[in-house]
Each structure stands twice: as structure tokens, then as C-alpha cells.
LUMDO-24750 format. One line per 2 residues: number of its first residue (from 1); their letters; for each residue x negated, y, z of C-alpha. Coordinates in nm, 2 decimals. Each point is the difference from the previous one (the first is absolute). Layout:
BEGIN
NUM> a> X/Y/Z | ...
***
This chain:
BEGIN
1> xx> -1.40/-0.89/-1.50 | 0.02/0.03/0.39
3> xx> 0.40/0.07/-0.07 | 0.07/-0.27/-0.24
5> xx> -0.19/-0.24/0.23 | 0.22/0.16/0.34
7> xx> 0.32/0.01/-0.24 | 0.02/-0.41/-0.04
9> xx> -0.08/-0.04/0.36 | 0.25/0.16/0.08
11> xx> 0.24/-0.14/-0.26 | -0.13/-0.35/0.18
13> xx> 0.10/0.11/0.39 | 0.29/0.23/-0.11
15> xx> 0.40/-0.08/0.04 | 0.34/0.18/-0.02
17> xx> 0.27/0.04/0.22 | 0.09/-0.37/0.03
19> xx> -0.37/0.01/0.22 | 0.06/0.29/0.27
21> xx> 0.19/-0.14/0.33 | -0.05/0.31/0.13
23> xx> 0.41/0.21/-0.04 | -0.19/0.37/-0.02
25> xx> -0.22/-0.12/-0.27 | 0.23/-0.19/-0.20
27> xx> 0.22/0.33/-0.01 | -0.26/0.21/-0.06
29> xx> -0.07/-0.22/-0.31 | 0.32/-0.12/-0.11
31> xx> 0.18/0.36/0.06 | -0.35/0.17/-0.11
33> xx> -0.24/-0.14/-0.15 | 0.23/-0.20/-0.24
35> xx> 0.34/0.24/-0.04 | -0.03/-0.10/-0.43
37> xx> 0.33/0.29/0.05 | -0.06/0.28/-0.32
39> xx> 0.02/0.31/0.25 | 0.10/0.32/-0.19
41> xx> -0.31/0.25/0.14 | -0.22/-0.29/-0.17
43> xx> 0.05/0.21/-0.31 | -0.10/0.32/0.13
45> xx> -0.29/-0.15/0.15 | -0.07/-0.13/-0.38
47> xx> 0.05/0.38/-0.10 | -0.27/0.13/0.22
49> xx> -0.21/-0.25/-0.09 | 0.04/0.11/-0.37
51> xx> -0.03/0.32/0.08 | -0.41/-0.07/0.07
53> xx> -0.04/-0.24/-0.32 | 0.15/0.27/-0.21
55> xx> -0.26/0.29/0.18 | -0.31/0.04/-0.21
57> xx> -0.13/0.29/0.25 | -0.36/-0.04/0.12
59> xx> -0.17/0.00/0.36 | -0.31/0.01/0.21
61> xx> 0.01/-0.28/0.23 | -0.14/-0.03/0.36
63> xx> 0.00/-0.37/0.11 | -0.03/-0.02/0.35
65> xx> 0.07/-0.38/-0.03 | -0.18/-0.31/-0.14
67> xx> -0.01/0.15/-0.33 | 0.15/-0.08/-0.33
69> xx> 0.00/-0.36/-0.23 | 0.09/0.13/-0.26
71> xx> -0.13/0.38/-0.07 | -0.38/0.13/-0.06
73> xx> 0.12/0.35/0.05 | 0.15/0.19/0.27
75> xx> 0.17/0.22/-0.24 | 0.31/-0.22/-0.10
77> xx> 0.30/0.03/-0.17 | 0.37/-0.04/0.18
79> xx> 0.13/-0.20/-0.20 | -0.30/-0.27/0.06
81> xx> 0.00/0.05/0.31 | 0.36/-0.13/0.04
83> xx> -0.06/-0.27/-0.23 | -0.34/-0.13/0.13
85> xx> 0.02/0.07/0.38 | 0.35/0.10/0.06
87> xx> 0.25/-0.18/0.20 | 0.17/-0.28/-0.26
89> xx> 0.39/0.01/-0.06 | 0.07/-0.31/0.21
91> xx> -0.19/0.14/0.30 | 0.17/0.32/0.01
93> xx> 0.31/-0.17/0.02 | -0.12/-0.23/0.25
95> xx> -0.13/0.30/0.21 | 0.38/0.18/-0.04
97> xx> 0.16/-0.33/0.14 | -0.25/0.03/0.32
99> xx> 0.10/0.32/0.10 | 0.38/-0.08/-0.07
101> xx> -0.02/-0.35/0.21 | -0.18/0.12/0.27
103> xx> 0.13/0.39/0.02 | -0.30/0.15/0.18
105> xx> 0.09/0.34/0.18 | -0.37/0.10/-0.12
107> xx> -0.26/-0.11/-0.23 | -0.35/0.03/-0.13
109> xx> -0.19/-0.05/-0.29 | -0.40/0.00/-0.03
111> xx> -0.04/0.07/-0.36 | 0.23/0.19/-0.18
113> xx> -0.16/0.00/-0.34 | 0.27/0.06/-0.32
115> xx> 0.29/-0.04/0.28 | 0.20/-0.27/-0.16
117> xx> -0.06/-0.22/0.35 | 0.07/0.31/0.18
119> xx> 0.34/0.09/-0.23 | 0.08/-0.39/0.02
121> xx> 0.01/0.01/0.36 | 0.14/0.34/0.08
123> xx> 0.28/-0.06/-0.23 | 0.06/-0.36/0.18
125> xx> 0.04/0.21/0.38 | 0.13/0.34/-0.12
127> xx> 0.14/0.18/0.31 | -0.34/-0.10/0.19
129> xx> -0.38/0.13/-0.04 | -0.26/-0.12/-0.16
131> xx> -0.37/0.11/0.03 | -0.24/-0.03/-0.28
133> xx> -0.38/0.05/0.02 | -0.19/0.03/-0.32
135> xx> -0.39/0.14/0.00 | -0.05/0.11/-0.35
137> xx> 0.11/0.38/0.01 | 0.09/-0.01/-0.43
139> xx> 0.22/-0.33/0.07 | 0.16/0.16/0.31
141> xx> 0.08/0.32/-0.19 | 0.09/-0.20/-0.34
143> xx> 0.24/-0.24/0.20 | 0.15/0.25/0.27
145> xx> 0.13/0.20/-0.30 | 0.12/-0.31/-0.21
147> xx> 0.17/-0.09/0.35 | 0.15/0.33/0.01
149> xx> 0.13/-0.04/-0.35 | 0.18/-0.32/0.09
151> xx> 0.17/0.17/0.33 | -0.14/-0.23/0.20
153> xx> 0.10/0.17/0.34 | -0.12/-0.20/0.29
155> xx> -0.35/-0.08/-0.10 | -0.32/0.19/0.14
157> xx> -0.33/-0.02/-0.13 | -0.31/0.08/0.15
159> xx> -0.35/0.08/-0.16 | -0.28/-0.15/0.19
161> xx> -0.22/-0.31/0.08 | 0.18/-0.25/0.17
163> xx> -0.26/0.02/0.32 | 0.04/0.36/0.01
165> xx> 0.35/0.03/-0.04 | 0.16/-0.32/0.19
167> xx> -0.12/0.17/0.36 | 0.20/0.28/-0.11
169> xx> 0.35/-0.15/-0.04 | 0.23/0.10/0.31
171> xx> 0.23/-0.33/-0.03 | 0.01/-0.18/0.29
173> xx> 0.10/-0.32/-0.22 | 0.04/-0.11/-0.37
175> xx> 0.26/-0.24/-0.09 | -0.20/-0.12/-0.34
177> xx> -0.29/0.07/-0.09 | -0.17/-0.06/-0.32
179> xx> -0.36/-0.07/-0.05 | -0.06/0.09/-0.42
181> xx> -0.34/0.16/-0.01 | -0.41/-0.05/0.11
183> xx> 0.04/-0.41/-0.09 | -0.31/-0.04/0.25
185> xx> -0.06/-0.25/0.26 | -0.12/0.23/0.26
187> xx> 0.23/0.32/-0.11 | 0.31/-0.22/0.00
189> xx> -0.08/-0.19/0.37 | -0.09/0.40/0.10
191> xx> 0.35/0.12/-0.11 | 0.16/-0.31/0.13
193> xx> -0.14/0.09/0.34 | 0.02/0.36/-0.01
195> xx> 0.40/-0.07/-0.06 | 0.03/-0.26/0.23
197> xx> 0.18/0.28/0.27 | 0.20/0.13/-0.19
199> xx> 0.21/-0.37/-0.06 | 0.28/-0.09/0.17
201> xx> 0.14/-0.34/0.01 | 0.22/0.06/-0.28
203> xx> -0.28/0.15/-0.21 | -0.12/-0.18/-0.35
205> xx> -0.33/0.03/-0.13 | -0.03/-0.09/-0.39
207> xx> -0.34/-0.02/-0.12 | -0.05/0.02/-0.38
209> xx> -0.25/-0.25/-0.19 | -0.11/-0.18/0.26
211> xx> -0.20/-0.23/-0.19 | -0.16/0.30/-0.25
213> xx> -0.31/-0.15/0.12 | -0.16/-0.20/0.25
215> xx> -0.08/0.30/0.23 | 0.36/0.04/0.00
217> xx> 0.16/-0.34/0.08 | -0.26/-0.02/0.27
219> xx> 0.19/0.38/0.12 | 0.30/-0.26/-0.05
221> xx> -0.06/-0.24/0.25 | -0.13/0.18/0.23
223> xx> 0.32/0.22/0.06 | 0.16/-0.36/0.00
225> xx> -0.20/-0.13/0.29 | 0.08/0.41/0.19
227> xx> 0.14/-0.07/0.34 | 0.26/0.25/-0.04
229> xx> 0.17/-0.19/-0.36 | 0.19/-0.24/0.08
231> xx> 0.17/-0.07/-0.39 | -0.21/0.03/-0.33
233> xx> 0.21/-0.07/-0.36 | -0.27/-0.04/-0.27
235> xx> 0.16/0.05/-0.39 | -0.39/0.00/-0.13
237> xx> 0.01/0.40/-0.13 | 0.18/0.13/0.31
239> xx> -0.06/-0.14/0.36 | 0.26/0.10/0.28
241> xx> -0.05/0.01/0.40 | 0.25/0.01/0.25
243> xx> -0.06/0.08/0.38 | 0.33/-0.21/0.12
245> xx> -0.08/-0.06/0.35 | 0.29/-0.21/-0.02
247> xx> -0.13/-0.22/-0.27 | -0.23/-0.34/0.03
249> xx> -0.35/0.10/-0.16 | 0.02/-0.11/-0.34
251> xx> -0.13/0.03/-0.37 | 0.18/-0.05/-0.29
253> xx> -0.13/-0.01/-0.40 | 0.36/0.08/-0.21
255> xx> -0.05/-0.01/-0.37 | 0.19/0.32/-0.18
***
């Protein structure tokens, strides 16, 4: 109910391009957000994707997160998994168009899961990194190997909870970062913060499902009002924050 309720709210205060004044946004979402262009690697993205709906293998799951909607146990097919909780179709493809407009020399990734946001993304930036962190040890073997199958070349993935593994990471900087796993008020401000040093004032932050709950959209808003962001694009299921020092402080709500 929460959703539906935040979903027409922001149906009411949302616009499209013909509302953003601002030249970096209205790039970002005319050259981004709304490229309608059918891209070729779309379909291989479609084929991983298939890949998971079509595997009927079984796993223990370890949720390190805010737990599951949908399952009871924490033994769970693949296939459901990709069909109940994994990234949709139209995201993926959104998430490869990121990583192609914006070109980061490095990436990250808090929440691997199946990989299809991971494969979406690495494919978009191929001839630069990406880092992947994913806490349940049976989905990080399971996905490193499907990863492997698919030759996916530049992406590393890490086993670990995010607080114990984010310290770790030798990067000075991250170019994009993407917050996809713990959809918790206090764990998502924590990573926020914890990554704060290591963005630059080229660096994106996207945050998935910011209005998953309440606890979340509060999360929202209060990266928003961060000293440090200076541009936030809301598009309801993914939020993105930008550190221009360049730019005027502003927030925009784009409908997708």
C-alpha cells in the first residue's frame, strides 16, 4: 500500500524532459534515460536473463538484507528467484545504457545476486572494471560460475558483507556505484556514508527502490539534503546522485 500511495505522488509532482532547465540533466535524460534506440546487446542481456528462468537448480539462501516478499523459505529455486526478485528486462537495459553514457573507468555494485545487473552493466563499459559484492556464499559461487560461462571478462565479485568488505576495497574512487542490496534505512545511509570518499565529482550514485518502504524513502531524502550532492534524478524504482560541484543544488522527479 505504502508504494501505490508514494507511486501517485509521484505521478502528481513528476515531469519529463520538457521540465529540467538544467543542460546536464536534460542530457542525461534525453540521451539516457529516454534513448527508445533497440541496442543489439539488449538481446544478449535477454539471453542471460533466460538462462535463470530456464534453471530449475535449488539453493540455500543467506539474506543478509531486508529479507524476502515473496519466499517462506530460504531454500529457493533459480529460476524464482529471477522471476520474483531479479532485476526486470527494462531495468537491465536501463542499467547497460548508464554505464555506456557515463563510461566510468571503475565501478561497483553492492548486491550481486543472479548477476543480470552486474552482466547488464559490465557489458555496457567493457574495457573497464567493475566490482561486485554479493554476501550469500551459494549465490556468489552459483553466479561467479554462470558469469564465467557467459565470458564476462572485466567483472569481479567478492563474497562478503558489505560492512566488512567495503573497508577492504583499495580504489581510491568509483566512477558509479550501485546501491542493489540491504533495502534498510539505516544500512543504506551507512553505505552511503561509508562511500562518500571514495566519490569524485564525476561519480553517480543509483540507488534501487527507493520508495520499497517508508524506511527507505526517508534513506532517500536524506542523501538528498547530504552537503556533499549537489544533483538528485528520482525515476521512483531507481534514484541517482550526482556530486557536480559545478552544478546549482537541485532535485529532479523524471517519470521512465
Amino acid at each position: 500500500m505504502y508504494q501505490i500511495i508514494a507511486y501517485i505522488k509521484f505521478l502528481v509532482k513528476s515531469t519529463n524532459q520538457h521540465g529540467v532547465h538544467s543542460p546536464f540533466v536534460f542530457d542525461f535524460v534525453t540521451k539516457c534515460l529516454y534513448n527508445k534506440e533497440k541496442l543489439r546487446p539488449y538481446s544478449y542481456l535477454l539471453t542471460y536473463r533466460n538462462s535463470l528462468l530456464d534453471n530449475n537448480e535449488s539453493i540455500e539462501i543467506t539474506d543478509f538484507g531486508s529479507g524476502s516478499r515473496v519466499f517462506k523459505s530460504n531454500t529457493r529455486k533459480i529460476s524464482q528467484i529471477a522471476k520474483n526478485s531479479g532485476t526486470p528486462h527494462k531495468r537491465a537495459k536501463l542499467l547497460y545504457r548508464l554505464t555506456q553514457y557515463f563510461k566510468p573507468k571503475n565501478a561497483l555494485e553492492l548486491g550481486t545476486s543472479l548477476g543480470i545487473a552486474t552482466y547488464a552493466m559490465a557489458l555496457g563499459n567493457f574495457f573497464n572494471p567493475i566490482t561486485t559484492i554479493e554476501g550469500c556464499p551459494n549465490i556468489f559461487k552459483f553466479t561467479k560460475q554462470n558469469l564465467d560461462v557467459f565470458d564476462l571478462k572485466n567483472a569481479t565479485i567478492l563474497n562478503g558483507e558489505f560492512k566488512t568488505i567495503l573497508p577492504q576495497l583499495k580504489e581510491e574512487t568509483f566512477d558509479f556505484i550501485f546501491f542493489d542490496g540491504h533495502h534498510d534505512k539505516k544500512a543504506t545511509i551507512q553505505y552511503f556514508e561509508t562511500l562518500l570518499p571514495k566519490a569524485n565529482n564525476k561519480t553517480v550514485f543509483v540507488f534501487d527502490d527507493i520508495y520499497w518502504s517508508k524506511g527507505m524513502t526517508e534513506a532517500w531524502e536524506y542523501i538528498k539534503a547530504y552537503k556533499a550532492v549537489t544533483v538528485t534524478v528520482d525515476c521512483f524504482h531507481l534514484g541517482f546522485v550526482f556530486f557536480r560541484k559545478e552544478q546549482v543544488k537541485e532535485h529532479f522527479k523524471i517519470r521512465l
